[in-house]
N, C-alpha and C positions, 0 to 999 in steps of 0.2 A: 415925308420930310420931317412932321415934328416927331416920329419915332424914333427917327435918329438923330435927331436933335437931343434928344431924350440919352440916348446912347451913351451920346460925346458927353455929354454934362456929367453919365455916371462915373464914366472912365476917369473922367478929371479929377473927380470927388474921390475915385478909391484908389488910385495908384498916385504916389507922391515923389515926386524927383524925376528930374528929364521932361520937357515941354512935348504936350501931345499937339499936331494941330487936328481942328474939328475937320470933319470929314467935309463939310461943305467950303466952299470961301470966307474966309474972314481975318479981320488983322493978327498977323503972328504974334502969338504970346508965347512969351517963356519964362514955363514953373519951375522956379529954382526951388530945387529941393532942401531936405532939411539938413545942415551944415553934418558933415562925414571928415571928419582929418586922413588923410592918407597919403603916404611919402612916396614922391616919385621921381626919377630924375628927371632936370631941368639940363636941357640942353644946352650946349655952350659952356656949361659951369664943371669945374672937377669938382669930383666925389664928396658935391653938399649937395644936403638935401632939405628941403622945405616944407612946412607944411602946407598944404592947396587943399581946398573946397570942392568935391565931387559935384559936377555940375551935369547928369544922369543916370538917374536911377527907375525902372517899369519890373513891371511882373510879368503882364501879359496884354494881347491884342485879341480882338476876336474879328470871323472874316462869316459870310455868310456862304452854307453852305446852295450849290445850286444856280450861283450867280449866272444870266442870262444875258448882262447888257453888254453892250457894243464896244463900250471901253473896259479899261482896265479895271477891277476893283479894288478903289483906294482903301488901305488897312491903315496905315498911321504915319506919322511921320516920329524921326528920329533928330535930336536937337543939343547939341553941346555949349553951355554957357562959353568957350572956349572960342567957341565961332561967332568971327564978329562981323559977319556976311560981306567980307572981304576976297572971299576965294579963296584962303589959305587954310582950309579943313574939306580932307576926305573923308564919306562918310563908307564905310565898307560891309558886307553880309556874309552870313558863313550858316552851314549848317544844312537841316532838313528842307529840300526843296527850295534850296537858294540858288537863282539865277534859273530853276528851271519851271518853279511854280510863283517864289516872290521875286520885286526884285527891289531895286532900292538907288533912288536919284544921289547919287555922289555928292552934289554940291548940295543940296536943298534937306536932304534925307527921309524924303519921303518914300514910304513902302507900298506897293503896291501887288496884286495879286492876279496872275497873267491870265491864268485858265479857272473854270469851274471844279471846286472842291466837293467832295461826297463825305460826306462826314461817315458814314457807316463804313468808308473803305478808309480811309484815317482820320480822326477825330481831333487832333494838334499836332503841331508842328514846332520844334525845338529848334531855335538859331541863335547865331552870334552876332552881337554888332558890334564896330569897331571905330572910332574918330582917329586921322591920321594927319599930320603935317604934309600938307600938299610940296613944300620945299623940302625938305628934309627926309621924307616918308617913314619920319619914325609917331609910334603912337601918341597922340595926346591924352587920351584916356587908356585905361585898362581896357581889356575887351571883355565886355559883357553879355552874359545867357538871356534870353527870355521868348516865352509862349504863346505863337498862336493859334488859338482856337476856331476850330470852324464850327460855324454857330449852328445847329440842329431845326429843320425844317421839317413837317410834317409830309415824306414825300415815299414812304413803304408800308403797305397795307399791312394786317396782322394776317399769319398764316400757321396751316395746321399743319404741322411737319409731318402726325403720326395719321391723317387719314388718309383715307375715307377709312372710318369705323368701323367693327363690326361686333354685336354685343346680345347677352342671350338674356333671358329674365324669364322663370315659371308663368306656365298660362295661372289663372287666376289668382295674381299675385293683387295684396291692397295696394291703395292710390300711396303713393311717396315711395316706393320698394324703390332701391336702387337700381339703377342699369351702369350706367358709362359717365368717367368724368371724361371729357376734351378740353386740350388745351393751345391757343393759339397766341405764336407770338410776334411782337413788332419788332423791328430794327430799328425803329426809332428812339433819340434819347429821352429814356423814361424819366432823368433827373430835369426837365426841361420839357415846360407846359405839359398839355393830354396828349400828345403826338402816340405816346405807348401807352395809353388809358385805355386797356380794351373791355367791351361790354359785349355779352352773346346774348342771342338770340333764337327760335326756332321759325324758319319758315316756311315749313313744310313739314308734318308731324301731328299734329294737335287736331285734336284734343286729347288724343293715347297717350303723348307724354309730354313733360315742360325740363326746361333748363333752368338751373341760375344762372341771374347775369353775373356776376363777379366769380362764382369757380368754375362754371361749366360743367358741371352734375346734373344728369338727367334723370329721370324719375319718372317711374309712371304715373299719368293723368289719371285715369281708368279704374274700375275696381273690376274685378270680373273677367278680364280680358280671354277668353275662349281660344285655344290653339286651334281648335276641330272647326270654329266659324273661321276666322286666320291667321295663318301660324308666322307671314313674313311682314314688318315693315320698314320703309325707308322713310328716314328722319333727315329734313336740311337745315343746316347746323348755320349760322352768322354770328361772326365776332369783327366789332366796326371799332377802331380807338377814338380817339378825340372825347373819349366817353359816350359815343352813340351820338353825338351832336350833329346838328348839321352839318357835310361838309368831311367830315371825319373821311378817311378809307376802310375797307372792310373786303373781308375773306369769308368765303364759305369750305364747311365739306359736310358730307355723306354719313348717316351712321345706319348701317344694316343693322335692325332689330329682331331676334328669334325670337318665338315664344314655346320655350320649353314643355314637352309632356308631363304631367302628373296625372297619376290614375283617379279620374274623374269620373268614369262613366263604366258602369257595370255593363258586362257581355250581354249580352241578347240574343236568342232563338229566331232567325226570318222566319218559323212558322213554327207550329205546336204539336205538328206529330210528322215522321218520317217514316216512310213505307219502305221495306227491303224485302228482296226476293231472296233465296240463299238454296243452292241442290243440296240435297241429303248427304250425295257422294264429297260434300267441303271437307277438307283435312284440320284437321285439328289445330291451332295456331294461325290460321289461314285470315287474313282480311275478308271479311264478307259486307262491307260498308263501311262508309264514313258522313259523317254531320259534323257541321261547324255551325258556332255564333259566333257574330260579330262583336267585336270591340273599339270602338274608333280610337282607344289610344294606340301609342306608341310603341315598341320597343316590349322592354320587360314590362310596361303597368299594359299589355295588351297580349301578356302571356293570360293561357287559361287551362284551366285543367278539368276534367272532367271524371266524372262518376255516377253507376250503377247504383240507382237508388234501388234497396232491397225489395223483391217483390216477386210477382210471378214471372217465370223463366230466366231471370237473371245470374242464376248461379249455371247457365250453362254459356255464357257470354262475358268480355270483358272488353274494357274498352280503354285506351292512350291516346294521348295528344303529338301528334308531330308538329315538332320542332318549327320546320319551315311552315309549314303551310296552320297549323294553330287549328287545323281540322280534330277530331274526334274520332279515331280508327275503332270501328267495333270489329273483335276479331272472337273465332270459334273457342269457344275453352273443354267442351265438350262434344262428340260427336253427336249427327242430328240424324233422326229414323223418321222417317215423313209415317211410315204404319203407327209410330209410337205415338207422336205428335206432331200437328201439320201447322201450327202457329203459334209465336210466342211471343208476348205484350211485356215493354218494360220502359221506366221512366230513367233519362238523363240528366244531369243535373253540372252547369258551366259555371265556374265562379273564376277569380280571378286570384293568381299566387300572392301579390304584391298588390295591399290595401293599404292605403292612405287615410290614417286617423283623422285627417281635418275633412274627408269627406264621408263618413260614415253617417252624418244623418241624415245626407241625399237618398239614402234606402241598401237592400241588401246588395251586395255585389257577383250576384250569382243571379239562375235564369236554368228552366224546367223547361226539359221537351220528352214529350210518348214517343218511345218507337217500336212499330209491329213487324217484327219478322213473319213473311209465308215462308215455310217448308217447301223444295219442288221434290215431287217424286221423281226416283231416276233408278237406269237398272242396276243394281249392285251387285257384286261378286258374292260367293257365297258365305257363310261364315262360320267360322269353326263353335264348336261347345268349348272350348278353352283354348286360353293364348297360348298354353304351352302342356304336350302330353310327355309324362315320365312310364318309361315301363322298364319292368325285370326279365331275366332269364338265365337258367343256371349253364355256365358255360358246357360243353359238352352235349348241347341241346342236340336231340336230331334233326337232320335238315326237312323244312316245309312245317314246324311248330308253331302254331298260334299261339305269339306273346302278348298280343291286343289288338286295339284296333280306332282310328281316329273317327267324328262323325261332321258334316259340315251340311247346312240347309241354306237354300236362297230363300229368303224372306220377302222378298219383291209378291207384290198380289198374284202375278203368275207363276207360280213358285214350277222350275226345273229342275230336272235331276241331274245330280253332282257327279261327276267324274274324278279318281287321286290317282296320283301319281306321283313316282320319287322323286324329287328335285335332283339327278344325279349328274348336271352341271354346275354343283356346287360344289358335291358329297361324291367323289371317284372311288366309291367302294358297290358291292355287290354282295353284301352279306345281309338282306334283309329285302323282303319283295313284299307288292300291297295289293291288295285286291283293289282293281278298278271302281267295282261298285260297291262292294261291300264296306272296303276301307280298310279288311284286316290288314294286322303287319303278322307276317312270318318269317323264318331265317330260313338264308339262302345259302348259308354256309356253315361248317361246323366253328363252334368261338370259342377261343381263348383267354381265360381272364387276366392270365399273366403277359399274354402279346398286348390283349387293349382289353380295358377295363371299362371303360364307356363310349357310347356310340352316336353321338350328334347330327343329327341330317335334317331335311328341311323335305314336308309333303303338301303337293299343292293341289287344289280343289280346284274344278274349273265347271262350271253349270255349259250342260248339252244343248243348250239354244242360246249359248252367246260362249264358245270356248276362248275369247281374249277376255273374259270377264274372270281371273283368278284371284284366289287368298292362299298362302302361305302360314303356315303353321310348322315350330319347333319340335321336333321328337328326339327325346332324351332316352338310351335304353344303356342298364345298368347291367353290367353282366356279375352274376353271383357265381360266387367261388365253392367249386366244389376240391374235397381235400385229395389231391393227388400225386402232389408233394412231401418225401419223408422230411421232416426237420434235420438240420445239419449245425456241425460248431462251427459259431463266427472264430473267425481269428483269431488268435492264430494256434493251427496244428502245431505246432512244437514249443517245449518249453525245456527246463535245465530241472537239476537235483543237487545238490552238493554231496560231494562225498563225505562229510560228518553229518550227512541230516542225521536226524530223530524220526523215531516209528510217531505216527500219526501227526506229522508234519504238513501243511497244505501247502503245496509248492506252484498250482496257477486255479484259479476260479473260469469256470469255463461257462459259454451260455448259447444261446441253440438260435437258429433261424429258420424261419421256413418261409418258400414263396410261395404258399397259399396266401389266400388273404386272411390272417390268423382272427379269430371271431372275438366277442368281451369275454375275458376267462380265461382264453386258452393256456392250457399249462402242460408243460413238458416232463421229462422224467428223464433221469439218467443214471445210467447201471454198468456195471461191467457186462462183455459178454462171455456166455459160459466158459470157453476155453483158456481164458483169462482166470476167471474166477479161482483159480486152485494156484497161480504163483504169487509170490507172499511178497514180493517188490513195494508191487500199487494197490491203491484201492480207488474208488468212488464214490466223494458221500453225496448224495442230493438232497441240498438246502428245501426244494421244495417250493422254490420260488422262481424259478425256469433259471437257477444257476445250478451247480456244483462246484466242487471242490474236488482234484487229484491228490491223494494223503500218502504220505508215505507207509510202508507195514514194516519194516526193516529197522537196524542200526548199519549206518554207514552202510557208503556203494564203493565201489574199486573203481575206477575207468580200467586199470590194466588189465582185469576181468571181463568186465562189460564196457564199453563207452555207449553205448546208445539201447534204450528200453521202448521197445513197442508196445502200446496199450490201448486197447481195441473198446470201443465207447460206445453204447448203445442207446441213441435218443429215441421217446417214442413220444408223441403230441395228445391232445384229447378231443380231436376231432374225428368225424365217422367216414371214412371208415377209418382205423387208424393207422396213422402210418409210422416205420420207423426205420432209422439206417445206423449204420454201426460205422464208427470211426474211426480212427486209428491215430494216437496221438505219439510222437516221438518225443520221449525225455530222453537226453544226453546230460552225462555224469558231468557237472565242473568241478572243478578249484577249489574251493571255497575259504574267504577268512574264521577270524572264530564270532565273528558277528553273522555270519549268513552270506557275505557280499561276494559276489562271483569275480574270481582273479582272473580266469582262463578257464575256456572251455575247446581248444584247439588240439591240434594233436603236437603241439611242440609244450606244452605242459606236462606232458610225459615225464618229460629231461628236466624238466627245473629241477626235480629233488636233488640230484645228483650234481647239481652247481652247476652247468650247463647253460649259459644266455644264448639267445639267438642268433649271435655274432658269432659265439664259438660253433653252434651244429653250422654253419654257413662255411667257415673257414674250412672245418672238417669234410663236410661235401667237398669243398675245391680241389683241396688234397686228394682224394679219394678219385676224383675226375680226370686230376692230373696222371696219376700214376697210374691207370687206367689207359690213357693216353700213348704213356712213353712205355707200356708193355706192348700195346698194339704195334707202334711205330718201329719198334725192336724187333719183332719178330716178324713186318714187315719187308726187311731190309733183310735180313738172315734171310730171307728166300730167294731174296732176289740176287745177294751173291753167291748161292748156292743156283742158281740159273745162270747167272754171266760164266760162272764155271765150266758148266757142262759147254755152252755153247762156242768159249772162246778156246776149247781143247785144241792142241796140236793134231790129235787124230782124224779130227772132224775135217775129212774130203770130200770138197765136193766143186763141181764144174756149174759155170755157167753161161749160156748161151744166150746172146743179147741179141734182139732183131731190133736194129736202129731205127728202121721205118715207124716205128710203135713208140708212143711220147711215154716211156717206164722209168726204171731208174737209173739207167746210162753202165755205164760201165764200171762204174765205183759200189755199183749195188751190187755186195758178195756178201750182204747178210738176208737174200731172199727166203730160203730156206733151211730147216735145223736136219741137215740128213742123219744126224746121231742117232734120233731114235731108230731109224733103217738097221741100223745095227745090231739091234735085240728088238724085235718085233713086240716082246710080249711087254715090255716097258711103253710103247705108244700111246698108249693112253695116260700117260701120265702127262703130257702138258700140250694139249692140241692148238692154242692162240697164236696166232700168224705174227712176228714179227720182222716182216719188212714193211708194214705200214700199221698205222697207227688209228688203234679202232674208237668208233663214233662213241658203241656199246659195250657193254661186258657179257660175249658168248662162251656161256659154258659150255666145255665137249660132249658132245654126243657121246653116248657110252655104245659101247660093241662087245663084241664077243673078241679078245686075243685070239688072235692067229698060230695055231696049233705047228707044230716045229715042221709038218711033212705038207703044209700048205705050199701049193704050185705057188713058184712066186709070179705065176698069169694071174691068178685069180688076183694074188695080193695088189698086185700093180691096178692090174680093174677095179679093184675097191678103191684103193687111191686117187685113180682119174675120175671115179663118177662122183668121189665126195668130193675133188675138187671142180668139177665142173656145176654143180650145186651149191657149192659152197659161196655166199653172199661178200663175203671178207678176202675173196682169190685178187691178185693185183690183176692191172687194167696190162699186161702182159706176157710172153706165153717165154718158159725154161724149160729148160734139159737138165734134169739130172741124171748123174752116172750114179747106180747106187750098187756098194761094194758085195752086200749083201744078195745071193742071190736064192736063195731058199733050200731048200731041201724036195729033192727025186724028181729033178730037172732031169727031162731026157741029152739036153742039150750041156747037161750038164755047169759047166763055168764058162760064162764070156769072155771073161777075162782074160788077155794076152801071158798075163805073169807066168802064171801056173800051169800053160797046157804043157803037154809034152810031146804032142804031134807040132809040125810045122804047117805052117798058113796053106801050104801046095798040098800037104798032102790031108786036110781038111775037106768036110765033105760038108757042103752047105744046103742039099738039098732038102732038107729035113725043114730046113726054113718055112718051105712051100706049105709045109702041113700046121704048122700053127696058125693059120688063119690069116685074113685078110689085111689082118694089122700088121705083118710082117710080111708083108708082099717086096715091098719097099726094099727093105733088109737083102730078103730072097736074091731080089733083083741086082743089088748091088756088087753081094758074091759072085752072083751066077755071071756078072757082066767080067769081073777079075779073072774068073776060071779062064772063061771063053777067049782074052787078049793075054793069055801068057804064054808066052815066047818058047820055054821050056816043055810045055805039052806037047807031045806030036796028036796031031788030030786021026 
């Protein structure tokens, strides 16, 4: 009660104008404020105006946040010198939370506050108030603004928005090293008492680390603080406001603390020597053990590397760190012979990659361990006297020749005897055999140096009391060139001359090859050969350096004389035995300008002198072709009206009989055959091709002998049917011809009706019977006219 008694006294004292009443009971005052002029209308009166006395004037109210009680809470009251507690003044509210949070007695003007206020969810509240003429309801006052505030209570603890924590600091860091600030905060109004005066604390943490109270920076307690003893803590963090007072509220949270590695502690050996067993038969790059030291750091300060301290047997050994596991791989770097040596003693040495100057005079950061390899005996294959045998041979070898020979020993204590053989699933040839036991190599075939020149294969040893016990060995064999080859000119056999050369002219350099394999030295020669030697055209000179030169011996060549000069070239080599071939090089005459440059070398350089271009010999060919042409065509045609002639003569009679059963040329076919030649027998042979059909080929006449003037014309007629019934080009149907012609010393003399001079009766037909069977027919047909004529008496 006298707190707010305290309140009202202040209110009164700081705000001036407008009557507050005190929050408790007591007689109504009212504080006339300090005199304001301000013109308003007065009602009732035209358009004067007066000066009047503002009788209300506040700033602000405050209302307490949180209010619990039963009634309403009273905020202030509202008071117009103008009201003269007669009832005739409305007091009116407007604004923030009017009529639904304040509310305000009409006649009396007192405000009031309905429900509980939270000051962090709105902190003041802005309204209007208003005095009105209850008759009239026009305003008596202006309507004026003012603030009320809800007063700040101590009612929301401070909080850590960003935890629970979490934070790292090196293992043996000094006391004060930084770690984590935290920071926690209140909702309460900081301008207004300790409500937001927070103070931290640690509850749970200590003595590893301390906070300030005012920033909340924590630090390590500790000097020394060891990851490897432990690496995790949890720190419980308190910030209480009221400044830690009694009473105050307070929030906690969490700070997870790491303690980072730093290389503190040098690797170590768990023991001081390591025993390894390893077979003789290990391969070379081969793991044959592993040791590790320990490092209790972390990460890279817990990398370690390792090395081969110089000493006995260590240069047949090395040793690397794997990555993951931080072990020490001793692997083979030399092969091991348990007969050579059965043990071998050597010291290791672990330090660490990544050393930390601040701990260096804890001591060195490295760590010694002995390790003794034993040898184990085991059976080994055999092995050769060298990794790789070269041998020679001159090609042309004869077959079964010993070129060499490989050797290979099992060195194991029980030493067995070796067996070779060709590896000849690698090597698909058969030009070289090997003795089983002995090991020789000899050839199995005759060799060529120019086919292959070396000869690569692989021979394997295999010991007779363990044959899957093998070694392989390379054999290299060189085949040596014997000279069997003559030398020859490279490229190219032909070259040109001009016709204005000069005598001793060189007109191509020439130079020799040979498919021997030519030796250091070898040199050539080149000459004319004798036959050569005596025409004065060319010559040979040799440079003497495996060229020559072809020189001219002459002034000027002709082409229309010569066009082309053969010159025969004999190369000989200086190898044994020696060889040599003779070649033959073709110069051809060109052109030439009067610098040397070749114009033409063709055969239509001929004709240039003579003004001649290529377009004219070309046109002139055409010419030439044509008129060629239309002579043939001409005297084509002249034969052929010289044939339509003979055959379309008025004289030319002749019959024909058509058998229509036969698919031939019908009846309009009257040019089947040419009977004219019938006519003069000894002219027949002048154009025997059928012209009533039309031939596939072009058959030339068989030639014959003319038919002599006193030929039966039987005979003739028979030579006629048998060359037409062989004849390939006869039509696909059979004619009668009457042919006028009938030969010379016929007994039967003329067929022909024209000419006889006996009459048909008194004809004697019998004679028919005696020509033969082919005029049976005939015979028959007279003989049948005789026999039915009427005129005969029988």
């Amino acid at each position: 009660m006298l707190t707010r008694n305290c309140l009202s006294l202040l209110l009164w004292v700081l705000f001036d104008g407008g009557l507050l009443t005190p929050l408790h009971p007591q007689p109504q005052q009212t504080l006339e404020a300090e005199p304001r002029e301000n013109v308003v209308p007065v009602p009732g009166r035209r358009s004067s105006a007066q000066r009047v006395k503002r009788g209300w004037v506040w700033n602000q109210f405050f209302v307490l946040e949180e209010y619990m009680g039963s009634e309403p809470q009273y905020v202030g009251k509202l008071h117009s010198d103008l009201d003269k507690g007669v009832g005739t003044v409305k007091y009116t509210l407007s604004g923030d939370g009017a009529g639904t949070v304040f509310t305000i007695d009409e006649t009396t003007g007192d405000i009031h506050a309905i429900r509980s206020l939270d000051r962090e969810e709105k902190p003041f509240y802005t309204l209007r108030a208003q005095a009105v003429d209850v008759d009239t309801k026009k305003p008596l006052e202006p309507e004026s603004e003012f603030i009320i505030k809800v007063q700040d209570i101590n009612d929301n603890e401070p909080k850590f928005l960003d935890g629970p924590y979490v934070a790292s600091v090196p293992e043996m860091s000094p006391v004060g090293a930084y770690v984590l600030q935290v920071k926690a905060t209140d909702a309460d109004d900081p301008t207004y008492g300790n409500s937001a005066r927070v103070v931290y604390s640690i509850l749970q943490g200590q003595p590893y680390f301390s906070i300030d109270p005012k920033t909340g920076v924590i630090r390590t307690a500790l000097p020394n603080m060891d990851r490897e003893v432990k690496e995790q803590y949890q720190v419980l963090i308190q910030a209480k406001d009221m400044g830690g007072q009694l009473g105050g509220l307070a929030g906690t949270t969490t700070v997870n603390i790491t303690l980072t590695d730093v290389n503190d502690n040098p690797p170590r050996f768990p023991k001081s020597i390591f025993h390894l067993k390893v077979p003789e038969s290990s391969h070379v790059g081969s793991a044959i053990g592993r040791i590790r030291a320990v490092d209790p750091d972390f990460g890279k300060n817990a990398a370690i590397e390792y090395n081969i301290v110089p000493g006995d047997g260590g240069n047949l050994f090395e040793i690397t760190t794997d990555e993951n596991t931080q072990e020490g791989v001793i692997k083979l770097k030399k092969p091991l012979d348990f007969e050579t040596k059965k043990a071998y003693t050597f010291k290791v040495e672990a330090s660490n990659l990544h050393l930390d100057h601040r701990f260096h005079s804890v001591g060195p950061f490295k760590d010694t361990a002995t390790v003794k390899i034993n040898v184990l005996d085991m059976d080994e294959p055999p092995v050769f006297s060298k990794p790789v045998y070269t041998m020679e041979v001159y090609e042309d070898t004869p077959v079964g020749t010993i070129i060499g020979a490989v050797t290979a020993q099992d060195l194991d204590a029980g030493s067995s005897s070796v067996r070779y053989f060709i590896d000849w699933k690698n090597d698909g040839n058969s030009y070289f055999t090997i003795d089983a036991t002995e090991g020789t190599i000899a050839t199995n075939e005759l060799l060529d140096r120019e086919s292959t020149a070396q000869y690569n294969f692989s021979i394997i040893a295999s010991k007779v009391s363990n044959p899957l016990l093998t070694s392989k060995v390379n054999v290299i064999i060189n085949v040596l060139d014997v000279n069997e080859f003559p030398p020859e000119i490279s490229v190219p056999y032909e070259t040109s001359v001009c016709e204005n050369a000069k005598p001793g002219q060189v007109i191509q350099t020439i130079t020799a090859v040979d498919k021997d394999l030519s030796p250091a030295g070898q040199r050539f020669s080149f000459r004319l050969s004798p036959e050569a030697s005596n025409k004065p055209n060319f010559t040979v000179h040799d440079y003497r350096n495996n060229t020559a030169g072809i020189e001219t011996r002459r002034q000027g060549y002709s082409r229309r004389q010569q066009e082309l000069h053969l010159l025969p070239v004999v190369i000989e080599d200086s190898s044994y035995p020696v060889q040599s071939s003779t070649n033959t090089m073709t110069i051809r005459v060109c052109r030439c300008d009067a610098d040397g440059s070749i114009l033409s070398c063709n055969v239509e350089a001929i004709f240039l002198p003579v003004g001649l271009s290529t377009g004219a010999l070309i046109a002139i060919l055409l010419c030439i072709v044509i008129l060629l042409v239309i002579v043939v065509l001409y005297v084509a045609l002249r034969r052929q009206k010289k044939k339509d002639t003979l055959m379309t003569s008025k004289e030319d009679i002749r019959d024909n009989v058509i058998h229509y059963d036969d698919e031939g040329g019908g009846e309009e076919d009257t040019q089947a055959f040419d009977i004219g030649a019938l006519r003069n027998p000894k002219v027949i042979e002048d154009n025997k091709i059928r012209r009533d059909i039309k031939p596939d080929t072009l058959h030339f006449p068989r030639q014959r002998q003319p038919a002599e003037d006193n030929t039966d014309i039987r005979d003739f007629i028979n030579q006629r049917l048998h060359e037409n019934d062989v004849d390939p080009t006869a039509p696909p149907y059979d004619s009668l011809a009457t042919y006028a012609y009938e030969g010379n010393g016929s007994v039967a003399e003329s067929l022909s009706s024209i000419d006889s001079l006996t009459t048909e009766a008194d004809e004697d037909y019998d004679y028919l019977s005696d020509w033969g069977p082919r005029f049976k027919i005939l015979a028959d047909m007279f003989g049948e006219e005789e026999s039915y004529n009427p005129d005969k008496v029988t």
